[in-house]
N, C-alpha and C positions, 0 to 999 in steps of 0.2 A: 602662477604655476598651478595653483589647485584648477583655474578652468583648462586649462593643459590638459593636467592627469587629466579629469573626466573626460574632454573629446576623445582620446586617446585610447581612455578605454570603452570609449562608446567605440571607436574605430577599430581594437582588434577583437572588439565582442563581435563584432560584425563581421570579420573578415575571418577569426579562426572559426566563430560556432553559430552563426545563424546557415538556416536552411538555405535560404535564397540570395546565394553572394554575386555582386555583380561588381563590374567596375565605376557602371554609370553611378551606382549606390554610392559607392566611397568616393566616386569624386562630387557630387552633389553637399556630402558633409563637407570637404575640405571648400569648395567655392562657397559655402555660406561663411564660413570659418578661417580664410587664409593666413590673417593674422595671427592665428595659435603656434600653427608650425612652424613660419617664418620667423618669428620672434626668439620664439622657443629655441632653435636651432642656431641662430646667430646670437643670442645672447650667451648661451651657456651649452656647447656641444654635447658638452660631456653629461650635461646634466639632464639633457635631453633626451640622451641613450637611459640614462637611472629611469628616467619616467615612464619611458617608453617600459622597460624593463618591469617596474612597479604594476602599470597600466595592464599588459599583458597577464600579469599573477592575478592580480585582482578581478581580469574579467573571467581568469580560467576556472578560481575559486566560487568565485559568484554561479557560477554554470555547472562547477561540480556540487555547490549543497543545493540548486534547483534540482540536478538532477535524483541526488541521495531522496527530499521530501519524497518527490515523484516516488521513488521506489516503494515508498510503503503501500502506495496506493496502487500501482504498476505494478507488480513483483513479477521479477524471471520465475518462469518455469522450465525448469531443468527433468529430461526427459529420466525415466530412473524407470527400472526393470531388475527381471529375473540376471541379465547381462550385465550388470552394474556389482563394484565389489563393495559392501555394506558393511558396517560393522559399529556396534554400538545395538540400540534397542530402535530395532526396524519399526514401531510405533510408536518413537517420542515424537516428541511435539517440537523438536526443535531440530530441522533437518539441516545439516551444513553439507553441502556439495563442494569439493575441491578438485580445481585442475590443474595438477600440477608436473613436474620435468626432474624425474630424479636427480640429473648433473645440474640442478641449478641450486645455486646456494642458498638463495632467499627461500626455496622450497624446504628446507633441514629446517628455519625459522619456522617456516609456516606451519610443519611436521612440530614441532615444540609447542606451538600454539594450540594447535590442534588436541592433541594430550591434554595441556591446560583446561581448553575447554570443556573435554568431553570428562576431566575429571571434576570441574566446577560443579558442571550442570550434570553429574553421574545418573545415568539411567534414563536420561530424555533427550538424548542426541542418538540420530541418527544418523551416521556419518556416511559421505557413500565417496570413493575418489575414482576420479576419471583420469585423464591424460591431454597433457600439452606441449609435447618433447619438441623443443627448439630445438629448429633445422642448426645454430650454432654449437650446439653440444654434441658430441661426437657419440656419447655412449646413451642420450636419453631415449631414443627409438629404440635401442634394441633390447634397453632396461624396461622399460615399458611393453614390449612384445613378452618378455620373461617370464615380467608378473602375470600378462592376460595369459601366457600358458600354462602358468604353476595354478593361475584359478580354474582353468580348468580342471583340474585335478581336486583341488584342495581350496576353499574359499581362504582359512585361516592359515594354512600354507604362504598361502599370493599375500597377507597381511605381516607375515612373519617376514617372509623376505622382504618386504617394504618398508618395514622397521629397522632393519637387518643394514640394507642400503643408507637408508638416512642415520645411522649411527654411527656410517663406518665410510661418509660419500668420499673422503678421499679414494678409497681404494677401488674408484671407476677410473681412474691412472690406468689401472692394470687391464683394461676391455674386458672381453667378454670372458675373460679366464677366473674373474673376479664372481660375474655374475654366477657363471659355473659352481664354483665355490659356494658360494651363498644361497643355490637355490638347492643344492645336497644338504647343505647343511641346517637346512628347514625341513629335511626330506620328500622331496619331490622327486619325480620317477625319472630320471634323464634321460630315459628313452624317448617316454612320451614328452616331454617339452623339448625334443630333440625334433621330433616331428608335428610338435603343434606351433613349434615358433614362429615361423612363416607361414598357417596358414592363413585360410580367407578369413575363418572368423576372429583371431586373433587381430590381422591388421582391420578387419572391419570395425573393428569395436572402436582403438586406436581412432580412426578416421571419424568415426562419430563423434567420439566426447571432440576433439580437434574442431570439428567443424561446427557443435553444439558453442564451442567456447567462443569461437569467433562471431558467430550467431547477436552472442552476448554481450562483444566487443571486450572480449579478456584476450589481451593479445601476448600480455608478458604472464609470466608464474612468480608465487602462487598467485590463483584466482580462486575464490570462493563466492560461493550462492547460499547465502543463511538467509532460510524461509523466505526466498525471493530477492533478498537484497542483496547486490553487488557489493563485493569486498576487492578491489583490482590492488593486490601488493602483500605484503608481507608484515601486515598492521600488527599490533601486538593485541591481547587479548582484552584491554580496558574497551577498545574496538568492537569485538565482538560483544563482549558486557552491554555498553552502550547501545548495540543497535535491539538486543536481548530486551532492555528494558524499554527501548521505543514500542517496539512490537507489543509489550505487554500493555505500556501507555493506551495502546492505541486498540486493543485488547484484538490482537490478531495470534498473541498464544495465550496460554495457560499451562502453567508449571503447575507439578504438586509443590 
């Protein structure tokens, strides 16, 4: 059984995550190999699917800590400007980029995390949040347009109401009557975010960080980029610790 697993995960290393997938490829291992699977499969079905199942974790993990090493040395560059909403110390040394979808739940976690951190490390994070409102969420597009219009107005306005939402994401239930609500109640102009809500640079912006993230292959929320490293989920902040002191290991920051 153990030369099982291995072909097996040599087989779905091959078929979910090398570059160059072919068929000739994977029937070439099984014709060297026929006895593995044959065996395998009439001896113990069930046990076959376990391995197969095992087999597949094993190659997907194996290729995600290849890819994390890569990272220190690769690191994402996450595009950031005057258009980007910032907050923390615009010159710490520790920049975390987040892409996140107000309706999404793991985002409220990732919004908790986030606070953790930048109270950790108080005064050398630099926080900046983009957007990645899933087309499934009914209110995170137009929660997202809200913010980009309250920033225009108000940088810690568009902060305030983003705090505001994630304390309170139930009450995206209620649509846009909600957001209304909460973007008075930061006071922002209602006139003006009546009229900058749809415009071009509002949904422009939207469309950047969006396509920035996919760039990135951050396809779900949250997604984070600390100091180039990919963070793809809702890790808790031992996580972020961890990748904090590789970096320093590796001396690509310096805290005070």
């Amino acid at each position: 059984m153990r030369k099982t697993k291995l072909i097996l995960t040599m087989l779905v290393a091959t078929t979910l995550f090398a570059s160059c997938v072919n068929e000739k490829k994977i029937g070439e291992i099984l014709k060297k190999n026929p006895e593995i699977l044959h065996e395998a499969i009439k001896a113990d079905p069930a046990g076959f699917i376990m391995t197969l199942q095992e087999a597949a974790a094993d190659a997907k993990d194996s290729m995600e800590k290849k890819k994390f090493e890569k990272s220190f040395d690769n690191p994402l560059e996450p595009s950031i400007s005057d258009r980007d909403a910032v907050r923390g110390n615009p010159d710490g040394p520790l920049v975390l980029v987040e892409y996140s979808d107000f309706e999404c739940p793991y985002c409220s976690r990732g919004y908790a995390t986030m606070n953790q951190f930048m109270e950790k490390y108080k005064g050398q994070v630099k926080f900046v949040y983009k957007h990645l409102p899933l087309s499934f969420h009914k209110q995170a597009m137009i929660a997202s347009q809200y913010f980009e219009a309250i920033k225009l107005q108000d940088q810690e306005k568009a902060f305030e109401f983003h705090d505001e939402i994630f304390k309170n994401q139930r009450g995206l239930k209620n649509g846009e009557a909600f957001l209304k609500k909460i973007a008075q109640k930061v006071g922002a102009d209602m006139g003006k975010v009546a009229k900058d809500l749809n415009s071009e640079a509002v949904k422009d912006k939207i469309k950047a960080d969006m396509a920035e993230a996919a760039k990135f292959q951050i396809q779900g929320t949250p997604g984070f980029v600390l100091n180039g490293v990919p963070i793809r989920g809702a890790y808790p902040i031992s996580h972020f610790e961890m990748i904090v002191e590789e970096l320093k290991k590796r001396d690509k920051v310096k805290l005070n």
